[in-house]
Phi, psi and omega in degrees: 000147165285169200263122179262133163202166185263105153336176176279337194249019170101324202287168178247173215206140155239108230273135196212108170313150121296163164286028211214314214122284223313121156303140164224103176290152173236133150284166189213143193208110172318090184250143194271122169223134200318322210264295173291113188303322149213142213227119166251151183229129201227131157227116178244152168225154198312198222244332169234033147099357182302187152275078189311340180158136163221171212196124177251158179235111181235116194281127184241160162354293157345322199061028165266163180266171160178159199219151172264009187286150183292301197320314201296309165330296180305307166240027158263339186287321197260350196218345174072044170214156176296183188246159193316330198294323185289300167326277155337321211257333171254021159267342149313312216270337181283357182255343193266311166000282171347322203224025177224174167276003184103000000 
């Protein structure tokens, strides 16, 4: 499951290893798009706040995921699984799921 936790300022945040091990928080911010049964926006930011990276994440109608992350690309082509960013965001959606219709 993923790690959910809040900023001091309210926003939620999700915490996502790398391949080295390293924590990384991301916010995660729910986006309305026509097309995707549901759509996340994951921004982590560097270390003097800048944006270090960002990335959507999207489930679609069908029920495959995708992510805009170079990885994601990589190992669904070369390994058939998703990239962490998919991962994380779709244990957000399965927790929220929980206490929702989904």
């Amino acid at each position: 499951m993923a790690d959910i936790r809040r900023t001091p300022g309210g926003l939620p945040i999700v915490r996502i290893a790398d391949s080295q091990g390293r924590l990384h928080d991301y916010t995660l911010a729910v986006v309305v798009r026509p097309v995707a049964r549901w759509s996340c926006r994951l921004i982590r930011l560097g270390a003097s706040g800048e944006v270090a990276a960002e990335y959507l994440v999207q489930h679609w109608p069908h029920g495959n995921w995708t992510c805009t992350c170079p990885d994601f690309r990589m190992r669904r082509r070369k390994l058939g699984r998703p990239c962490k960013h998919v991962c994380a965001v779709a244990d957000v959606h399965g927790f929220l799921g929980a206490f929702t219709d989904g």
